[in-house]
C-alpha positions as YAML, in Angstrom:
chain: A
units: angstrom
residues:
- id: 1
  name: UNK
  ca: [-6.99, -51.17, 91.23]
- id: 2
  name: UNK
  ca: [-4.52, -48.74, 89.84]
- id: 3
  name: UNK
  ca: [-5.36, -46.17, 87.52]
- id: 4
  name: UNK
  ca: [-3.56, -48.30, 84.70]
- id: 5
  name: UNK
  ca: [-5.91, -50.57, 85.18]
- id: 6
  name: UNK
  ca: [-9.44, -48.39, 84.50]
- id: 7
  name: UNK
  ca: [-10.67, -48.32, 80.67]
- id: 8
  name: UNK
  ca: [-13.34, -46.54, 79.85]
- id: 9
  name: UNK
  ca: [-16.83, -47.96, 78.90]
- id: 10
  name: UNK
  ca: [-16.84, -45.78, 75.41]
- id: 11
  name: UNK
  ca: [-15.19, -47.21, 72.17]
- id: 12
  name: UNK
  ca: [-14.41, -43.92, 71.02]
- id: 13
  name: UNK
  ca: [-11.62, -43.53, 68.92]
- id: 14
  name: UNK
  ca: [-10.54, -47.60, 68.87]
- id: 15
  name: UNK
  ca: [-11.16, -50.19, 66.40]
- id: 16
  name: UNK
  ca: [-11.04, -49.62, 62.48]
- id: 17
  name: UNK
  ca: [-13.01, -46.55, 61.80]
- id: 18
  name: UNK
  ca: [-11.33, -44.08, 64.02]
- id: 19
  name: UNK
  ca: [-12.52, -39.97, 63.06]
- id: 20
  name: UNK
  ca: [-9.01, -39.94, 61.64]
- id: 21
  name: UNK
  ca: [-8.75, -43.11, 59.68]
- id: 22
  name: UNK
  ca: [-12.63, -41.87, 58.36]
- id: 23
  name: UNK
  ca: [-11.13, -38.68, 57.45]
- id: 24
  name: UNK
  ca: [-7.84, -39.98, 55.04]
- id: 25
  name: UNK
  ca: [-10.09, -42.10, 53.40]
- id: 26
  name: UNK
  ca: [-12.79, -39.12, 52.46]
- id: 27
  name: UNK
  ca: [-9.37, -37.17, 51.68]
- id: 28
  name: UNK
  ca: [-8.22, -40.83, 48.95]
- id: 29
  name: UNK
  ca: [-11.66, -41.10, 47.88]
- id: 30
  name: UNK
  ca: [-11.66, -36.93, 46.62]
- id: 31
  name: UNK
  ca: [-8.28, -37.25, 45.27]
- id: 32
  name: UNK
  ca: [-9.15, -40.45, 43.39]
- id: 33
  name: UNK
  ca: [-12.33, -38.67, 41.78]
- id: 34
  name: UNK
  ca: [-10.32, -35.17, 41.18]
- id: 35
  name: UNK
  ca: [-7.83, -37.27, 38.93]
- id: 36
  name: UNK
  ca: [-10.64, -39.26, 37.27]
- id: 37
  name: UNK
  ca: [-12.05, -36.46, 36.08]
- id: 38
  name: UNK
  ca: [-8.92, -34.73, 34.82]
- id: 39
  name: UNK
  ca: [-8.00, -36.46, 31.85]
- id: 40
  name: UNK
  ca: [-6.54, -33.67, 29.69]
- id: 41
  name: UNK
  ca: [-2.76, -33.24, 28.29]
- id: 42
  name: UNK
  ca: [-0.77, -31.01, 30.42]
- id: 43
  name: UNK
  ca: [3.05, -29.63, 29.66]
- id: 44
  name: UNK
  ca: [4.67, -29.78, 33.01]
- id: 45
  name: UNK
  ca: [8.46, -28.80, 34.00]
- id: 46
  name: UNK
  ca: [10.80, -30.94, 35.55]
- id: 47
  name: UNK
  ca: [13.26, -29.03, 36.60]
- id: 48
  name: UNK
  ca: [14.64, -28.14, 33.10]
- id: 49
  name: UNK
  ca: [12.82, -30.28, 30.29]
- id: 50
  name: UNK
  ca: [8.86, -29.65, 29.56]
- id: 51
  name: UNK
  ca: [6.98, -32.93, 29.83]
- id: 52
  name: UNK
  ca: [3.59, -33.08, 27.93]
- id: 53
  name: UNK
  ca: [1.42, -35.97, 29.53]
- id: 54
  name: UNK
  ca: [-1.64, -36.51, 30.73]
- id: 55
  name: UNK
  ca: [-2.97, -34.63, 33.78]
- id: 56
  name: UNK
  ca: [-4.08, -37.54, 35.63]
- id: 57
  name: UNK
  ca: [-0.35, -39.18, 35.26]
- id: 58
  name: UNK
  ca: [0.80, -36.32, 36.84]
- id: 59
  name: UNK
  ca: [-1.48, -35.95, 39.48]
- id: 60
  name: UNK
  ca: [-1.55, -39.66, 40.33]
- id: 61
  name: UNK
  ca: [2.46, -39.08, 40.65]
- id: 62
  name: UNK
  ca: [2.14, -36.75, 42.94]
- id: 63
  name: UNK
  ca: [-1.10, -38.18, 45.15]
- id: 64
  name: UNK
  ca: [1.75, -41.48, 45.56]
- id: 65
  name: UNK
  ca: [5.00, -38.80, 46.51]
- id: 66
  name: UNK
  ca: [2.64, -37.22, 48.78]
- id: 67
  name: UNK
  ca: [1.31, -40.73, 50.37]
- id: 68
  name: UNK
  ca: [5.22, -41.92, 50.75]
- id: 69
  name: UNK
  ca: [6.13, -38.92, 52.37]
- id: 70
  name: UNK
  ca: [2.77, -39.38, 55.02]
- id: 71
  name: UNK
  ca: [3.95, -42.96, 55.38]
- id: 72
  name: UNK
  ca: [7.62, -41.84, 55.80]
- id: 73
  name: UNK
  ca: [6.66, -39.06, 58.66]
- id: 74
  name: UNK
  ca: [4.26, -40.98, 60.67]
- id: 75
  name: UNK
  ca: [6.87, -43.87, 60.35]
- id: 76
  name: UNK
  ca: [9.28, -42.43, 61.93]
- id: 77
  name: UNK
  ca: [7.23, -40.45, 64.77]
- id: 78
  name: UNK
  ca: [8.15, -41.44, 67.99]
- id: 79
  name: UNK
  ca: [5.89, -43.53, 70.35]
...
């Protein structure tokens, strides 16, 4: 038997709930509450104009740039 060939008995780490699958969803679930509960107008600058809008638009906008980006990073790791 080559070493290739030896698994271990434990199931850490492997199926759906791995620590760090556990750990983005705690992270989505806190974001998703923080902008719930931040429902006041803002004035924000985008680069030059001032935007008044809700805070939770704007932080929902950025919780979604900051989840492409993620996607786009671990996308493109190597394997």
């Amino acid at each position: 038997m080559s070493p290739k060939d030896v698994s271990s008995g434990g199931r850490s780490g492997t199926g759906p709930f791995t620590p760090a699958r556990i750990l983005v969803l705690v992270i989505a679930i806190l974001s998703i509450v923080f902008i719930a509960e931040n429902t006041g107008d803002v004035t924000v600058r985008v680069l030059i104009p001032l935007v008044t809008m809700p805070l939770y638009a704007a932080l929902i906008a950025m919780f979604a740039a900051g989840m492409a980006c993620g996607a786009y990073v671990f996308r493109r790791r190597p394997k």
